[in-house]
gemmi code that builds the backbone of each chain (N, CA, C; Angstrom):
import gemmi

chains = {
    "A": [
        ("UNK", (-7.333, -31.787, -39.594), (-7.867, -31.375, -38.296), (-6.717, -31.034, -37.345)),
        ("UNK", (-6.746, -29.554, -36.823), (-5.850, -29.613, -35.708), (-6.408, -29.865, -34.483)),
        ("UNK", (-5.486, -30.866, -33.840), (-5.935, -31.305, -32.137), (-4.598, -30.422, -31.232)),
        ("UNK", (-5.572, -29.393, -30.090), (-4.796, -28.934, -28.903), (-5.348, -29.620, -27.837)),
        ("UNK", (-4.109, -29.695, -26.921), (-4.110, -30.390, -25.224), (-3.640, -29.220, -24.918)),
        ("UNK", (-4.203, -29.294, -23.589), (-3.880, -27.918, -22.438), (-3.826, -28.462, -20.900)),
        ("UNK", (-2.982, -28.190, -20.150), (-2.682, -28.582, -18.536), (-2.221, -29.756, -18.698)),
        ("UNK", (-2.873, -30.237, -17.633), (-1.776, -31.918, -17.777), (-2.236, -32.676, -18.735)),
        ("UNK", (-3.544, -32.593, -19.778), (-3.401, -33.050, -20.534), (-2.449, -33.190, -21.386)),
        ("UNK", (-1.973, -31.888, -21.624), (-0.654, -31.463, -22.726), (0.629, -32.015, -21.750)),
        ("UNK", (0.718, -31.716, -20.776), (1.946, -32.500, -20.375), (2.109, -34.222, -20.464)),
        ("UNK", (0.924, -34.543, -20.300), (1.266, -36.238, -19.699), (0.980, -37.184, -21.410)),
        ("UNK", (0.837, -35.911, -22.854), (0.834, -36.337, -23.890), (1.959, -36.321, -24.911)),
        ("UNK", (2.791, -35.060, -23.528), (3.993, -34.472, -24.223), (4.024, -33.596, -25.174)),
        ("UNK", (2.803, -33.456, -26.046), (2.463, -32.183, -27.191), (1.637, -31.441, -26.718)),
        ("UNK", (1.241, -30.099, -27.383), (0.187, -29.267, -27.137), (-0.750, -29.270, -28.492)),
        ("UNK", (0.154, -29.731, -29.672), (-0.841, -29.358, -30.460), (-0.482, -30.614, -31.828)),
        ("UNK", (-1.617, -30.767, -32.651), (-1.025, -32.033, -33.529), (-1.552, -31.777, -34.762)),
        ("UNK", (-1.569, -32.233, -36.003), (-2.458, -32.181, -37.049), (-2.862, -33.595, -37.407)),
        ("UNK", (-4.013, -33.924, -37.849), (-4.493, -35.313, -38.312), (-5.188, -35.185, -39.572)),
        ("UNK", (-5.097, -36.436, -40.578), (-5.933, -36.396, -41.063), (-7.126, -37.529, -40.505)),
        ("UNK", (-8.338, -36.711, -40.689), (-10.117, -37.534, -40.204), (-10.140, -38.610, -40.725)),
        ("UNK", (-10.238, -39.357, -40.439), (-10.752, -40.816, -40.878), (-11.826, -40.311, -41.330)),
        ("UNK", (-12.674, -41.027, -42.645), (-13.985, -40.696, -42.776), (-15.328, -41.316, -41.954)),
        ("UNK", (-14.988, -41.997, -41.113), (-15.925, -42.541, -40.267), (-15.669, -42.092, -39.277)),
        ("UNK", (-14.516, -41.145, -38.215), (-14.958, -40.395, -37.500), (-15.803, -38.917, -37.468)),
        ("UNK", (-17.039, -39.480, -37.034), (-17.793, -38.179, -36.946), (-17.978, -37.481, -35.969)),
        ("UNK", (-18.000, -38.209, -34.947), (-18.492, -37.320, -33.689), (-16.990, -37.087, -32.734)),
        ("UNK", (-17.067, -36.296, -31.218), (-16.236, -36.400, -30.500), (-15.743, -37.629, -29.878)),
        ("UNK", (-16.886, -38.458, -29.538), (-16.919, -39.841, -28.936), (-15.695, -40.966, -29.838)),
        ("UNK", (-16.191, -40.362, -31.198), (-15.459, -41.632, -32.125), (-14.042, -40.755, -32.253)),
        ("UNK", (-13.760, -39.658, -31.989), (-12.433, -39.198, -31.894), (-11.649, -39.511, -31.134)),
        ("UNK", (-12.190, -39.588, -29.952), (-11.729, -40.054, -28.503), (-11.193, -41.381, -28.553)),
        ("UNK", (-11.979, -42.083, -29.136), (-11.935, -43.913, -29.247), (-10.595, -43.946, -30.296)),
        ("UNK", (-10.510, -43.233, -31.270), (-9.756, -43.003, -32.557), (-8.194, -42.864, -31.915)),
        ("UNK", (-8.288, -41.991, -30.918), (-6.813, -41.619, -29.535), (-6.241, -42.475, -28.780)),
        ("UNK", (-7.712, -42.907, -28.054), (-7.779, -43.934, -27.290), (-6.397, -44.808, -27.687)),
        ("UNK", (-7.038, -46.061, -29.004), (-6.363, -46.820, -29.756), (-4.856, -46.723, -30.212)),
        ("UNK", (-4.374, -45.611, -29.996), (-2.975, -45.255, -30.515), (-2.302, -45.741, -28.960)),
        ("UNK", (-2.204, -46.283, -28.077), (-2.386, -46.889, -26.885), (-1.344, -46.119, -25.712)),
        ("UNK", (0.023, -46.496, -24.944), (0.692, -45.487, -24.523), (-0.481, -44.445, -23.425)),
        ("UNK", (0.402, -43.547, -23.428), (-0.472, -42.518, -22.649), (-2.024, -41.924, -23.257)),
        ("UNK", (-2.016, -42.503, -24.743), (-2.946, -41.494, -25.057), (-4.329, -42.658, -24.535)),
        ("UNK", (-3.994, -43.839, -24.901), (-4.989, -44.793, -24.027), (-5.299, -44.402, -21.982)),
        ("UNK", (-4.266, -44.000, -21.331), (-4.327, -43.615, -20.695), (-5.388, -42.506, -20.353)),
        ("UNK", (-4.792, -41.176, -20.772), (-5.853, -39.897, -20.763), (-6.848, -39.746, -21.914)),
        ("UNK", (-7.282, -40.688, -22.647), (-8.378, -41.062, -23.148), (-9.597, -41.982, -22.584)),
        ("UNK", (-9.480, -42.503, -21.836), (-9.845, -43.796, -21.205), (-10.728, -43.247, -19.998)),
        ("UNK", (-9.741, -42.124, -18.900), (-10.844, -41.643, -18.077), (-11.073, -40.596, -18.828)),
        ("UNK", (-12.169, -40.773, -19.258), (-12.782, -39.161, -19.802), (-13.679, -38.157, -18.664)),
        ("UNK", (-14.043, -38.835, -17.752), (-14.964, -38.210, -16.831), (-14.350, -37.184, -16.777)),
        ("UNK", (-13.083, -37.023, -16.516), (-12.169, -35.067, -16.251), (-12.074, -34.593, -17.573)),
        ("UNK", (-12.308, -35.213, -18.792), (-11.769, -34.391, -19.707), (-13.329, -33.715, -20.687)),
        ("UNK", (-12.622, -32.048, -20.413), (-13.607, -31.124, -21.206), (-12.743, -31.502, -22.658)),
        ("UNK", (-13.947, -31.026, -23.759), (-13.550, -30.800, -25.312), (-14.773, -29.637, -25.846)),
        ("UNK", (-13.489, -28.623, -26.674), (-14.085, -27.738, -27.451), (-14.035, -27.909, -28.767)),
        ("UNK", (-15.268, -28.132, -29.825), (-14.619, -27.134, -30.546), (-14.796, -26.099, -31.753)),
        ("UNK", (-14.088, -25.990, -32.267), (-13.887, -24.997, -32.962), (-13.709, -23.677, -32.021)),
        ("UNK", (-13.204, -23.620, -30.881), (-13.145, -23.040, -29.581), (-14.550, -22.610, -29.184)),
        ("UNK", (-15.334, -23.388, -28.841), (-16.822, -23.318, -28.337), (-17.032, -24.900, -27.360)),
        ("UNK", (-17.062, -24.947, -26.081), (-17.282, -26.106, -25.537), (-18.146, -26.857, -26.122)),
        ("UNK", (-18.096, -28.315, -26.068), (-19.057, -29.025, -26.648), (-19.173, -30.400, -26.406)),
        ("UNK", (-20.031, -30.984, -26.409), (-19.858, -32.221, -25.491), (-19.562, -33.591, -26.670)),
        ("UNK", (-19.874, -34.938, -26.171), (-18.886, -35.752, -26.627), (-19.660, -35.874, -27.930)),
        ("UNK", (-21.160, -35.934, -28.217), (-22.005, -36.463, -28.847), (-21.859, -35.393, -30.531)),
        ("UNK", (-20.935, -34.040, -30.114), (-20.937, -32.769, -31.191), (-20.160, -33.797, -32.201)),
        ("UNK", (-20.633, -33.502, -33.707), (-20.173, -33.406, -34.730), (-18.479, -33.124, -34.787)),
        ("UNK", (-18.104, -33.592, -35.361), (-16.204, -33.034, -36.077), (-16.177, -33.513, -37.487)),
        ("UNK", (-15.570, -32.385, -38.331), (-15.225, -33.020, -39.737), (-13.877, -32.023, -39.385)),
        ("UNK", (-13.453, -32.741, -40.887), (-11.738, -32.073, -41.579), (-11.847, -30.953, -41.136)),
        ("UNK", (-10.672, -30.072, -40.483), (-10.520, -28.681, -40.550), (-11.135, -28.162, -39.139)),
        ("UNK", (-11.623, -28.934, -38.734), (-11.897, -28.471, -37.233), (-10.633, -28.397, -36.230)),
        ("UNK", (-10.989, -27.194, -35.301), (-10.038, -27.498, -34.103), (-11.022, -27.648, -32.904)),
        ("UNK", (-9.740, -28.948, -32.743), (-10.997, -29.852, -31.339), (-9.661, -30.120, -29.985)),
        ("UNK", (-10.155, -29.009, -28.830), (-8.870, -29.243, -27.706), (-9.191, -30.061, -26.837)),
        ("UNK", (-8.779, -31.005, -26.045), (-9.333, -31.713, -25.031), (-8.493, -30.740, -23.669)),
        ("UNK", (-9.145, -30.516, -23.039), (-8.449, -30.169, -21.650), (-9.224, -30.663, -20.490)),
        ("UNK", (-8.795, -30.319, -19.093), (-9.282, -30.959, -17.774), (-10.508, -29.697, -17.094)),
        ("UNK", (-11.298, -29.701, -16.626), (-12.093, -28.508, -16.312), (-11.562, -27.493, -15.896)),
        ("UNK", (-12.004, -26.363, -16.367), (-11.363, -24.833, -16.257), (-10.957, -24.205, -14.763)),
        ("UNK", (-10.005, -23.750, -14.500), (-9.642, -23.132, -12.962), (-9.215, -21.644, -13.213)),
        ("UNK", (-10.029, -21.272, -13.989), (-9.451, -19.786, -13.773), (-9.786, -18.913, -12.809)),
        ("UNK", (-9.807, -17.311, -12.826), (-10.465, -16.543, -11.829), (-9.773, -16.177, -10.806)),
    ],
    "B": [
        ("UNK", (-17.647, -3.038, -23.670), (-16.931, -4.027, -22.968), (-15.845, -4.648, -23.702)),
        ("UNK", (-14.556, -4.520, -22.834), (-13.390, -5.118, -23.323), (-12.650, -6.421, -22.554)),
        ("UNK", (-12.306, -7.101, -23.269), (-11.179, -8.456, -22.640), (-9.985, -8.464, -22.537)),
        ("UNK", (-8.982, -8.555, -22.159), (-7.736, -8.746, -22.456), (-7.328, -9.753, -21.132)),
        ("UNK", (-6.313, -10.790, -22.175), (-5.320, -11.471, -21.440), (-3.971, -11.025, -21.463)),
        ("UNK", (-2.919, -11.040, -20.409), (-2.234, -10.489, -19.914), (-1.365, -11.325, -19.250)),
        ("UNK", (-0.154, -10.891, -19.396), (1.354, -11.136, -18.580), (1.351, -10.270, -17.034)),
        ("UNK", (0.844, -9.106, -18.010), (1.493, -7.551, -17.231), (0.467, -7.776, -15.746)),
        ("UNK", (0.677, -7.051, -14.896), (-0.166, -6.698, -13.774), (-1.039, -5.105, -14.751)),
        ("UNK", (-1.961, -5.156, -13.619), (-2.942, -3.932, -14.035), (-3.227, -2.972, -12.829)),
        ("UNK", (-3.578, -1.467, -13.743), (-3.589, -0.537, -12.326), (-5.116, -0.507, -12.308)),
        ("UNK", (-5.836, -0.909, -11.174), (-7.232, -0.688, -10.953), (-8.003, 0.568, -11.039)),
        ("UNK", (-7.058, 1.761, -10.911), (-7.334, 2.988, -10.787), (-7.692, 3.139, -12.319)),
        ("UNK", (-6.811, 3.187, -13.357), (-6.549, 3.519, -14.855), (-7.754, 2.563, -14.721)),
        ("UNK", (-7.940, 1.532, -15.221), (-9.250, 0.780, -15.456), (-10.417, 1.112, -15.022)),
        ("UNK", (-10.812, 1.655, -13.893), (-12.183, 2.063, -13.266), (-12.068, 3.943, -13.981)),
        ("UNK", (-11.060, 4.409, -14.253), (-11.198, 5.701, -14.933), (-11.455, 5.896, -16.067)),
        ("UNK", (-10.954, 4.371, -17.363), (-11.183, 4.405, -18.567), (-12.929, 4.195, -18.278)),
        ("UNK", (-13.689, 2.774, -17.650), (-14.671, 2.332, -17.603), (-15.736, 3.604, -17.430)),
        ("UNK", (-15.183, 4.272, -16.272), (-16.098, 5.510, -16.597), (-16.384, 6.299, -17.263)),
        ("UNK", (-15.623, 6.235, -18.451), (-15.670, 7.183, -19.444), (-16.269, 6.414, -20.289)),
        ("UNK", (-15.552, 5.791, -20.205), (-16.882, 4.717, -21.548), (-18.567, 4.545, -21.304)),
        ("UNK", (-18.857, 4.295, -20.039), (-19.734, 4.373, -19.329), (-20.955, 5.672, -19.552)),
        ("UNK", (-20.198, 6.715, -19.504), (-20.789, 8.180, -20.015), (-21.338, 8.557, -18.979)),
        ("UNK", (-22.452, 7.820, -17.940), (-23.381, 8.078, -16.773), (-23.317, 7.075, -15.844)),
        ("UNK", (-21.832, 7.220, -15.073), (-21.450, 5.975, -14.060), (-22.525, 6.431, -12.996)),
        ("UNK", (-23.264, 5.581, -12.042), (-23.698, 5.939, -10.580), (-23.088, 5.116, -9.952)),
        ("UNK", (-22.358, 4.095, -10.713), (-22.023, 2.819, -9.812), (-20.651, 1.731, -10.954)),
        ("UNK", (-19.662, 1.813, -9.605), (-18.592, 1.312, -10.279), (-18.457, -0.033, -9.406)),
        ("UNK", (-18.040, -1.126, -9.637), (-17.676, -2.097, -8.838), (-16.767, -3.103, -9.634)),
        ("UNK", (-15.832, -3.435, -8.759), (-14.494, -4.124, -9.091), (-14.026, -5.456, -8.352)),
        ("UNK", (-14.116, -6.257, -9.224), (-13.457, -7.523, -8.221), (-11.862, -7.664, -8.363)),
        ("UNK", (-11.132, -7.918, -7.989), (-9.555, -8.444, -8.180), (-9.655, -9.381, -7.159)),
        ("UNK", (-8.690, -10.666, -8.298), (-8.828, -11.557, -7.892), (-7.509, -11.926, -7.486)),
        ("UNK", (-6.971, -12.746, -6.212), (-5.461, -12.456, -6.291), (-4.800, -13.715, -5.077)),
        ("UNK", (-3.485, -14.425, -6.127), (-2.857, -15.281, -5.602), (-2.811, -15.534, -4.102)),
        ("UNK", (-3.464, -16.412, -3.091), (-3.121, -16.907, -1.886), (-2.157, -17.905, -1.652)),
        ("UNK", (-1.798, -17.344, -0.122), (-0.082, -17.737, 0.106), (-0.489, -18.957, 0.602)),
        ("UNK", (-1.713, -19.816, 0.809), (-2.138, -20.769, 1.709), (-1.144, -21.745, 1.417)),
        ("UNK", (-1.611, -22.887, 2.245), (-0.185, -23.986, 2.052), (0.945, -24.123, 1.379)),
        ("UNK", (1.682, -23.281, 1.790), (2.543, -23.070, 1.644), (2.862, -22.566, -0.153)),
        ("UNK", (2.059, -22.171, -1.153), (2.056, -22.165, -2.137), (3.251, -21.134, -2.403)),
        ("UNK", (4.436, -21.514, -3.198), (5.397, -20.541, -4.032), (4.800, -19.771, -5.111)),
        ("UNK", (4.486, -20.134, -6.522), (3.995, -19.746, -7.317), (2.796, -20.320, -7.430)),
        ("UNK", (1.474, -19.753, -8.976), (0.769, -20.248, -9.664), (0.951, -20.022, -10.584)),
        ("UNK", (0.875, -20.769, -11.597), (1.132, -20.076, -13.036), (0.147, -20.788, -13.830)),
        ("UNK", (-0.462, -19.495, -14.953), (-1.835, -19.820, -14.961), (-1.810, -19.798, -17.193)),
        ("UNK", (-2.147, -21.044, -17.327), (-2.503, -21.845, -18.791), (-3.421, -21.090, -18.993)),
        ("UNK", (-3.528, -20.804, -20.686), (-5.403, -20.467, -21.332), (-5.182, -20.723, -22.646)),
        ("UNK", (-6.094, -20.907, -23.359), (-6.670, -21.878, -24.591), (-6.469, -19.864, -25.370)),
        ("UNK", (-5.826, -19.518, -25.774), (-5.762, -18.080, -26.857), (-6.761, -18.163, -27.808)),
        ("UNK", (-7.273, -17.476, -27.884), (-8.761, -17.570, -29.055), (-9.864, -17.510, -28.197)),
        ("UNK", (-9.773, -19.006, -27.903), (-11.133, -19.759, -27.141), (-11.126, -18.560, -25.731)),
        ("UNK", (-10.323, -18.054, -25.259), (-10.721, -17.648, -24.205), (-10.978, -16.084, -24.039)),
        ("UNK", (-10.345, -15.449, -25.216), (-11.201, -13.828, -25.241), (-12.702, -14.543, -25.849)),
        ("UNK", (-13.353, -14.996, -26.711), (-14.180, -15.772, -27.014), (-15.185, -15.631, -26.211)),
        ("UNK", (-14.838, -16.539, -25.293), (-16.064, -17.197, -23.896), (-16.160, -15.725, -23.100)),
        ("UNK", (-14.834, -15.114, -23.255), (-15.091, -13.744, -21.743), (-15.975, -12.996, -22.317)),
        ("UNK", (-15.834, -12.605, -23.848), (-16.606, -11.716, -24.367), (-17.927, -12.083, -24.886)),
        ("UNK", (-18.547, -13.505, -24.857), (-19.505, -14.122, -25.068), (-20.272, -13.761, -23.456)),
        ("UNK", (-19.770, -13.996, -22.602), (-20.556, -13.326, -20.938), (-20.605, -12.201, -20.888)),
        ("UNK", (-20.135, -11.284, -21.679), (-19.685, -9.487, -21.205), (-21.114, -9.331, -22.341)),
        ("UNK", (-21.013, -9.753, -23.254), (-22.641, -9.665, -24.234), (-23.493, -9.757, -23.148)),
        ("UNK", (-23.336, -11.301, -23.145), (-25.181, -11.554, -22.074), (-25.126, -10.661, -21.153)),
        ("UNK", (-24.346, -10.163, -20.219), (-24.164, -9.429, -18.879), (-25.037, -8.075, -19.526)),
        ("UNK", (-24.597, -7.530, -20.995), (-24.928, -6.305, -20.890), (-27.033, -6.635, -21.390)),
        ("UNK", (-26.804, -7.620, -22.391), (-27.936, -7.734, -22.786), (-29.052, -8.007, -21.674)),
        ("UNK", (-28.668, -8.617, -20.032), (-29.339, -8.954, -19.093), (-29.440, -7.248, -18.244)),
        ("UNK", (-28.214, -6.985, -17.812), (-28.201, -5.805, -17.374), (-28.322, -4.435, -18.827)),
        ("UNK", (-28.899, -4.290, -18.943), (-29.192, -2.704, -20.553), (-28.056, -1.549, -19.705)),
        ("UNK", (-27.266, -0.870, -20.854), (-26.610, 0.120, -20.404), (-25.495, -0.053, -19.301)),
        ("UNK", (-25.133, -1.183, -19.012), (-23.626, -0.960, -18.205), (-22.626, -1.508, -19.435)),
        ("UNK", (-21.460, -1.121, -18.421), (-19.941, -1.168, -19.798), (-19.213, -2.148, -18.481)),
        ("UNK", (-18.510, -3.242, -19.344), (-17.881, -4.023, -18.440), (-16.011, -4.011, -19.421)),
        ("UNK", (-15.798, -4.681, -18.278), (-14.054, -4.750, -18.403), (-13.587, -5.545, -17.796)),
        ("UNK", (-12.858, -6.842, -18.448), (-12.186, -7.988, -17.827), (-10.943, -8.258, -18.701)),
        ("UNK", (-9.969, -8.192, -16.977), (-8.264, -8.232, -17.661), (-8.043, -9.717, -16.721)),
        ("UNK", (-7.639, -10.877, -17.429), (-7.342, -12.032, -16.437), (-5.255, -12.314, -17.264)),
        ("UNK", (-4.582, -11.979, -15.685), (-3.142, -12.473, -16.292), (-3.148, -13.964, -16.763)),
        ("UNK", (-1.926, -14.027, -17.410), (-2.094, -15.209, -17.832), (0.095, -15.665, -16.964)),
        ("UNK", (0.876, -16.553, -17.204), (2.160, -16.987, -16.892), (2.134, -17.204, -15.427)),
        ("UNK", (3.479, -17.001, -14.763), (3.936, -17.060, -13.630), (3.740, -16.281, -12.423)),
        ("UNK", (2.794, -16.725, -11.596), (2.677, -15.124, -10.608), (2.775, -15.704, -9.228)),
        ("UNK", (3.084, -14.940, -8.163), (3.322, -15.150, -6.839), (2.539, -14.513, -6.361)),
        ("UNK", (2.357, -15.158, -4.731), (1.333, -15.226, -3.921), (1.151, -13.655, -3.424)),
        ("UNK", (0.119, -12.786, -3.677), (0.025, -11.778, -3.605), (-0.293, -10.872, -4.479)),
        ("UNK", (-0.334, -11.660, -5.783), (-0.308, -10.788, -6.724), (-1.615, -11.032, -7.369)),
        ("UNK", (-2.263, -10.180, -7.973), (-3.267, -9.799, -9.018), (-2.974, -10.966, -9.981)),
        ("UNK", (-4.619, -11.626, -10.181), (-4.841, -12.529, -11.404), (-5.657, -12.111, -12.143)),
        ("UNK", (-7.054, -11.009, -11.250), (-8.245, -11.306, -12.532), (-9.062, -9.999, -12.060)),
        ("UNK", (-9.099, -8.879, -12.610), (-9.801, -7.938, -12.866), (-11.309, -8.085, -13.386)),
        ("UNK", (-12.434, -7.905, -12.700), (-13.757, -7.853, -13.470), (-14.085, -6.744, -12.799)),
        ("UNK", (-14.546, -5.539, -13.531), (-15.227, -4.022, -13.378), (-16.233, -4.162, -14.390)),
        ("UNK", (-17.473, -3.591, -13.644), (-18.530, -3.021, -14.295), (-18.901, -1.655, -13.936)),
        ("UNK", (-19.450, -0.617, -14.732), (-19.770, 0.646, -14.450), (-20.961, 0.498, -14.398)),
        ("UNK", (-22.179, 0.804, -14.506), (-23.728, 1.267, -14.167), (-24.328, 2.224, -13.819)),
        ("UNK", (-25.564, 2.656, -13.544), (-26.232, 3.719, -13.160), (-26.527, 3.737, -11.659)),
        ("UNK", (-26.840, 2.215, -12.016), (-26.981, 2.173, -9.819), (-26.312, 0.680, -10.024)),
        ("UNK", (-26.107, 1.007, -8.038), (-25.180, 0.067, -7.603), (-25.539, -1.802, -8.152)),
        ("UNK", (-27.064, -1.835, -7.387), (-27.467, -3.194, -7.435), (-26.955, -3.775, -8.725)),
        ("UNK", (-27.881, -3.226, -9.630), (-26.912, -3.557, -11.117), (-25.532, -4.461, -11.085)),
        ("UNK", (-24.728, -3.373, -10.993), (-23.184, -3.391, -11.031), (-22.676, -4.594, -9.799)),
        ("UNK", (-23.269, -4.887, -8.748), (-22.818, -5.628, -7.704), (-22.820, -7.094, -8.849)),
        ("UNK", (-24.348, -6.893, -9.380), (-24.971, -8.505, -9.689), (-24.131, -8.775, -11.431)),
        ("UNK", (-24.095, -7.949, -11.860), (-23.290, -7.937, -13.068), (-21.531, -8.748, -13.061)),
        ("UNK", (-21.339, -7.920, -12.098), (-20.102, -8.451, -11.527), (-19.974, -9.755, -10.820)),
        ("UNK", (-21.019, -9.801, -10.534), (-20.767, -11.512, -9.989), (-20.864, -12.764, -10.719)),
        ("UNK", (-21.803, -12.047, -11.736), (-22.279, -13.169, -13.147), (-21.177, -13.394, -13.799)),
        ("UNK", (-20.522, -12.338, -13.988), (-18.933, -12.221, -14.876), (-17.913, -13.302, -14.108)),
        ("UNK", (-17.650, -12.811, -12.874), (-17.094, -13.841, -12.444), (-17.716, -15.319, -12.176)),
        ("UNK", (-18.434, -15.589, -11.974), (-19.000, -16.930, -11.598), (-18.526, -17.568, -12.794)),
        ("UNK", (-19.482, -17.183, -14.232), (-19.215, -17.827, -15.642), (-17.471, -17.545, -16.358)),
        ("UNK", (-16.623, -16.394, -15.487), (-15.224, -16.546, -15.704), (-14.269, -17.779, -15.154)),
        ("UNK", (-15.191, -18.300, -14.221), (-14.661, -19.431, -13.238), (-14.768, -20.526, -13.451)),
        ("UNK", (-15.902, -20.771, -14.443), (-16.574, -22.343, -14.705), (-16.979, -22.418, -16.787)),
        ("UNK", (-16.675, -21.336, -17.104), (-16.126, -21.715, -18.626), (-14.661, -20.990, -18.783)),
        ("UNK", (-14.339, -19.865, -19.028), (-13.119, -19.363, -19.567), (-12.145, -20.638, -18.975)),
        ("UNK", (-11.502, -20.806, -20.605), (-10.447, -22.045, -20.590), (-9.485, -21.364, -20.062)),
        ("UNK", (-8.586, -21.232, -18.266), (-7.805, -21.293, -17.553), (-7.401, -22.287, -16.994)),
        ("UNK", (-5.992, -22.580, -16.794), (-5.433, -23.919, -15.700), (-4.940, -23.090, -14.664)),
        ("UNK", (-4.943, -23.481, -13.651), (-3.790, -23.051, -12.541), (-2.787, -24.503, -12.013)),
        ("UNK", (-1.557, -23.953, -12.009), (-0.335, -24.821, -11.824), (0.028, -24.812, -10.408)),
        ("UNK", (-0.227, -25.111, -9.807), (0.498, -24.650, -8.579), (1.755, -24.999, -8.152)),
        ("UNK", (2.899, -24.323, -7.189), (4.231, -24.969, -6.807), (4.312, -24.738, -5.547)),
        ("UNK", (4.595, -25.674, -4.817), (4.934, -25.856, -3.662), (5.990, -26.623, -3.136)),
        ("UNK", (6.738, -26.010, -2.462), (8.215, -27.259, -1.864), (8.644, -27.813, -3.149)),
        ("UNK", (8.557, -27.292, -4.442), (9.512, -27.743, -5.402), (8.840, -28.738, -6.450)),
        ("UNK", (7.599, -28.732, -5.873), (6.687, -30.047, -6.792), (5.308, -29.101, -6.958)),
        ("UNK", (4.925, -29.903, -8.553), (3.747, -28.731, -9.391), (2.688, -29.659, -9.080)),
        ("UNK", (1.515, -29.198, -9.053), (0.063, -30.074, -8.980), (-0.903, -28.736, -10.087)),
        ("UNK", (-1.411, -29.651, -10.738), (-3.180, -28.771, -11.091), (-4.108, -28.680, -10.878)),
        ("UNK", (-4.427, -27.653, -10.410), (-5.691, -26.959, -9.067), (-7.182, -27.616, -9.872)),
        ("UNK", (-7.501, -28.396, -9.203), (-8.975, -28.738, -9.452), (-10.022, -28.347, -9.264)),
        ("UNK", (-11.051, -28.335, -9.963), (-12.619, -27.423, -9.693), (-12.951, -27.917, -8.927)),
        ("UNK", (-13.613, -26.542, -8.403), (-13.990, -26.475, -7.099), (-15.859, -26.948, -7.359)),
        ("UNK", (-16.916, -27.309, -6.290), (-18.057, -28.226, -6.796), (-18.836, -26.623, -6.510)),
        ("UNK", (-18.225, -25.916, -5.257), (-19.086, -24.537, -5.291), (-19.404, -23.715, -6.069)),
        ("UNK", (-17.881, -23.785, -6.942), (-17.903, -22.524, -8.225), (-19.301, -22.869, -9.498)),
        ("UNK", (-18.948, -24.320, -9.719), (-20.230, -24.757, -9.844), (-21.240, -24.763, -9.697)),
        ("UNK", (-21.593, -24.836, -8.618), (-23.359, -24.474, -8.173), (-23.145, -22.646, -8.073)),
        ("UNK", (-22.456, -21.949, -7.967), (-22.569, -20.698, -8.031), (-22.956, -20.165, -9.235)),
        ("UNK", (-22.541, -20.575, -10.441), (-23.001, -20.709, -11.768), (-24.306, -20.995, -12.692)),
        ("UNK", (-24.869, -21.897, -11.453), (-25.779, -22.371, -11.965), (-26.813, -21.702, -11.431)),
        ("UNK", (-27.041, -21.090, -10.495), (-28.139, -19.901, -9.677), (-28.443, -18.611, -11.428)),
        ("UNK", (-27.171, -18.737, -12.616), (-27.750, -17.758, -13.750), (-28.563, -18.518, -14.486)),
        ("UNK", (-28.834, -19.831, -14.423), (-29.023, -20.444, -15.919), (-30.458, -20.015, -15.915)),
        ("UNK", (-30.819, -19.543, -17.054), (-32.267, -19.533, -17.381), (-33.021, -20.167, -18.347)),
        ("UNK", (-33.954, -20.526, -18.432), (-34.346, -21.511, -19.346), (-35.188, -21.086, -20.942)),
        ("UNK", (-34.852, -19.509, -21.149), (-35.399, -19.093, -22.509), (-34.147, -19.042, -23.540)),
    ],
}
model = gemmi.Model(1)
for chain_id, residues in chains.items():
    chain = gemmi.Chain(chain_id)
    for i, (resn, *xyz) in enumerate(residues, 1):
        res = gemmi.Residue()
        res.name, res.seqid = resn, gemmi.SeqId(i, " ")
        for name, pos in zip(("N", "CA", "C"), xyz):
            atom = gemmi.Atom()
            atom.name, atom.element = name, gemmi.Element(name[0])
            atom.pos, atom.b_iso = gemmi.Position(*pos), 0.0
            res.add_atom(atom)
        chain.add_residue(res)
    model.add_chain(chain)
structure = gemmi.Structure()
structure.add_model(model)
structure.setup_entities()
């Protein structure tokens, strides 16, 4: 699975982009999050408040409850400011 | 309807001349540009996007826009890097037959360019960066399209 961060997510994680392998019991976004969470440091940090953080994926927004298996790309970023 | 993300600045003229041609039977052209304010004191913005995901989402709204509006041709150029206060960020043109069309087309584009297309803005000021947070209006402006079929 590749994981991208974008804005200050990607800064305050220090990467933009990572590869993992899935645990087989993470299925959803929720249990991905928790999966981040746990690696503790900053990623407990910007895992923890999720209220700001959007996730896509397979580049299609999607909320916490969506499905993820192997081979997905899943980005977490902060809500969009473009325009 | 075309997308492109961009470094470059864009000439509005060349864009509303291609659109019309594509268009075949313009009655009605309308153009938003969207463009860096010098407010508090802001030096630069420099503006993040998700590559993929974000021609994606623009061209996923330029569908519905046409499938809601039949027969207009749309065109959205949003820069992407380092830009200063004054300068061009975000091109949305639609061509049409009549105006109303093209006003409301154009606003849908932008509203849903504002509150999905994956963009950050960076801002710099006096030497220190912050990231521009959503706004709650752009939001409810968005939500005046949703329809429920």
């Amino acid at each position: 699975m590749t994981l991208l961060y974008f804005a200050w997510v990607r800064q305050r994680l220090g990467t933009g982009e990572e590869r993992i392998d899935l645990p087989a019991k993470v299925r959803t976004v929720a249990e991905l999050v928790e999966l981040l969470r746990q690696r503790g440091g900053t990623f407990a940090d910007v895992f923890s408040g999720s209220d700001n953080l959007c996730v896509a994926v397979n580049q299609e927004h999607a909320k916490w409850d969506a499905a993820v298996a192997p081979g997905d790309e899943v980005a977490f970023f902060p809500p969009v400011t473009g325009g | 309807m075309t997308v492109c993300i961009q470094a470059a600045d864009f000439d509005i003229a060349v864009e509303v001349a291609t659109l019309k041609q594509r268009c075949g039977d313009a009655g009605a052209v309308v153009t938003f540009t969207g463009v860096v304010r010098a407010d508090n004191g802001i030096e630069a913005l420099t503006l993040e996007h998700y590559p993929g995901m974000t021609e994606r989402e623009i061209a996923q709204h330029e569908a519905e826009a046409q499938s809601r509006w039949p027969g207009i041709e749309t065109s959205v150029i949003h820069r992407v890097g380092k830009l200063a206060p004054g300068d061009n960020i975000v091109l949305v043109a639609v061509a049409s037959s009549h105006r109303k069309t093209a006003f409301e087309a154009a606003e849908f584009l932008m509203d849903y360019l504002k509150t999905r297309a994956p963009f950050w803005k960076l801002e710099q000021r006096l030497g220190t960066t912050e990231w521009v947070a959503t706004r709650d209006s752009d939001r409810q402006a968005v939500s005046r399209w949703r329809r429920e079929d």
